[in-house]
C-alpha positions in Angstrom: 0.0 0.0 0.0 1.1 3.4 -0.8 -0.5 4.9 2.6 2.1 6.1 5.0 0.6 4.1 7.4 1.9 6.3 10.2 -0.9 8.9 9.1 -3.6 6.2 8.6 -6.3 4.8 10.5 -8.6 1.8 10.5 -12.1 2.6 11.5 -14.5 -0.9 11.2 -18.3 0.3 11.2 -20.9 -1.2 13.3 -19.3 -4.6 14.0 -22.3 -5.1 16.4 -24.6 -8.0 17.4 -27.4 -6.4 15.4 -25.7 -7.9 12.8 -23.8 -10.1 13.6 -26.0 -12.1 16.4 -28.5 -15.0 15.2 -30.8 -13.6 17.9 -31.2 -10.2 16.2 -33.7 -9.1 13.9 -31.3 -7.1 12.3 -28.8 -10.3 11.8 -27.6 -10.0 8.4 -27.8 -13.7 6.7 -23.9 -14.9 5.7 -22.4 -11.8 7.7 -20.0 -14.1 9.3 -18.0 -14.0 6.4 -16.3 -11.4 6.9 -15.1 -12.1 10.4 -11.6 -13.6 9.4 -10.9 -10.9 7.9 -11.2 -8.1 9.8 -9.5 -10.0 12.6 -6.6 -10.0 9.9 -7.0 -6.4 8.6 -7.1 -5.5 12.5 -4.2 -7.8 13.7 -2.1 -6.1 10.4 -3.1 -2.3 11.9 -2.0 -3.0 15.5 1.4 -4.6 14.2 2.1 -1.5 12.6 0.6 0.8 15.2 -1.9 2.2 13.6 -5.1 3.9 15.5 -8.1 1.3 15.2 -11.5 3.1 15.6 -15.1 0.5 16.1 -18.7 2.4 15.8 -21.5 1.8 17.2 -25.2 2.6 16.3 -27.6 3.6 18.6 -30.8 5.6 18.6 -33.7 6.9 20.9 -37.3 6.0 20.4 -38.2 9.8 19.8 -39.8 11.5 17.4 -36.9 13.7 16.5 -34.8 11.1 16.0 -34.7 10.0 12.3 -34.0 6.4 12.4 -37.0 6.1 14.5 -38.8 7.8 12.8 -37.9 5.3 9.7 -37.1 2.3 11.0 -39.4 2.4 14.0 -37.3 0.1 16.4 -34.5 1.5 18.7 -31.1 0.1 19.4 -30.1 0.9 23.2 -27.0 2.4 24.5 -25.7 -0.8 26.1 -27.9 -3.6 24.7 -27.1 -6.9 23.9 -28.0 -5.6 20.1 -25.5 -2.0 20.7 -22.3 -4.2 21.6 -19.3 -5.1 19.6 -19.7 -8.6 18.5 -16.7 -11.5 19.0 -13.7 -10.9 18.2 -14.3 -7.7 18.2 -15.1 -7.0 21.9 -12.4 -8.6 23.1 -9.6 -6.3 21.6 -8.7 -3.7 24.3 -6.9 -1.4 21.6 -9.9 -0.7 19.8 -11.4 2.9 20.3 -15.0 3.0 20.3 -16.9 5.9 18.3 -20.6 5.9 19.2 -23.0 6.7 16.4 -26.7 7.9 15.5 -26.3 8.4 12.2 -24.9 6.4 9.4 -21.7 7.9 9.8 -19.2 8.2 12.4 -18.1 11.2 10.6 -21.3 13.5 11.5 -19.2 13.1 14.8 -17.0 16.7 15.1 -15.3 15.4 18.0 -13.9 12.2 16.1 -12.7 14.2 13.5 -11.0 16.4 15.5 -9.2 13.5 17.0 -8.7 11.9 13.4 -6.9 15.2 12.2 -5.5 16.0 15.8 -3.2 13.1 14.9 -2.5 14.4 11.7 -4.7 11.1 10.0 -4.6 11.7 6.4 -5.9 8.3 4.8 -9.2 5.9 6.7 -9.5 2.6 5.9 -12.6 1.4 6.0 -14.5 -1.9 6.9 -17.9 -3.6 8.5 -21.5 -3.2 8.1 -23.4 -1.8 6.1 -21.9 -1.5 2.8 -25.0 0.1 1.6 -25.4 2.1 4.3 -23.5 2.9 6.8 -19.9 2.3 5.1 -21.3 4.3 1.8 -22.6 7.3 3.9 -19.0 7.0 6.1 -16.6 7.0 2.7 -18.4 10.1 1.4 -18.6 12.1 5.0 -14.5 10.7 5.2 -14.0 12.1 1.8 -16.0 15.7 2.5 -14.2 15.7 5.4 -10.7 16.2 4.2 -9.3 12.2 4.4 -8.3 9.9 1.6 -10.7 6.8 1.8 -10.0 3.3 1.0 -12.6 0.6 1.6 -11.4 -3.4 1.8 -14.1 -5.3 -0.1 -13.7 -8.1 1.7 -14.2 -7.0 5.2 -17.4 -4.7 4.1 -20.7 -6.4 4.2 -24.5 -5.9 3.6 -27.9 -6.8 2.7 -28.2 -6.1 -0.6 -25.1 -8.4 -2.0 -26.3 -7.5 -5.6 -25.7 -3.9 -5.5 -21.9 -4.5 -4.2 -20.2 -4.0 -7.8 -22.2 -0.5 -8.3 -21.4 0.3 -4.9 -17.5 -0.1 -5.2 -17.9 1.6 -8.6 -19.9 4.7 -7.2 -16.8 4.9 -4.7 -14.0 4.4 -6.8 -15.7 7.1 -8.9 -16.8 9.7 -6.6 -14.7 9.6 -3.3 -12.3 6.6 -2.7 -10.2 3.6 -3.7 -11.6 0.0 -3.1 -8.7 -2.6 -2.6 -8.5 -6.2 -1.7 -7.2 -7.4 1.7 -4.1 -8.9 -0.1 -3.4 -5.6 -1.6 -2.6 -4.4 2.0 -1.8 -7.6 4.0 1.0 -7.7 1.0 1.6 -4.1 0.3 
């Protein structure tokens, strides 16, 4: 990888039982699949040091608050649905970014902290693609940071749409590379 990785981040989106949990309504059929690897894309970051940044979704059951408003169900702060999902919740390095929008990047005081270090690229990974890690890569990119997603350590419902997906990123705001482009850089 070209990345100075000294000036890169890793941030994997909403790695949380929602999704990944058979027990969930949310549980996202095949999801599993990406498990191994993140675990490699994370165990690679903290070999070289890099910052490793998890979100997690939440939202109230208010009338203000849009994904209630459009989903009509509410994920609680510290719920069995709201936690990291194994491996995840067992690495102590991981920073946790808590979210109520699609994006982690609506969040001012993580990208202070993202450009307080001086982070100029975000790699990107988790749940989902069509949602979550497509509104993150275009909040990244309006936010000043070079994006790169890892297709295989994104995920999401609508498994069809993934080719036009990595196509609208690679031609509006970001790179899309496979694991072994980085694992091997």
């Amino acid at each position: 990888m070209p990345e100075e990785l000294s000036k890169s981040s890793l941030l994997v989106i909403d790695f949380q039982n929602l999704f990944l949990s058979r027990k969930s309504k949310g549980y996202v059929e095949g999801s599993e699949k990406i498990k191994k690897n993140i675990v490699k894309l994370i165990d690679f970051f903290s070999k070289k040091g890099v910052d490793i940044y998890a979100s997690k979704h939440f939202n109230i059951e208010k009338s203000s608050d849009p994904f209630f408003r459009f989903y009509g169900k509410v994920i609680k702060k510290g719920s069995f649905l709201f936690n990291l999902s194994y491996p995840l919740k067992n690495y102590n390095q991981i920073k946790i970014i808590e979210k109520s929008t699609y994006s982690p990047f609506f969040n001012d005081f993580f990208v202070e902290e993202l450009k307080s270090k001086r982070i100029k690229t975000v790699f990107l990974a988790g749940f989902l693609l069509e949602k979550c890690v497509l509104a993150s890569t275009f909040d990244a990119f309006q936010r000043g940071f070079e994006v790169v997603v890892v297709k295989e350590c994104v995920y999401g419902r609508q498994k069809k749409f993934n080719s036009v997906i990595f196509k609208i990123i690679e031609r509006s705001c970001g790179r899309v590379v496979s694991i072994k482009e980085i694992l091997n850089g």
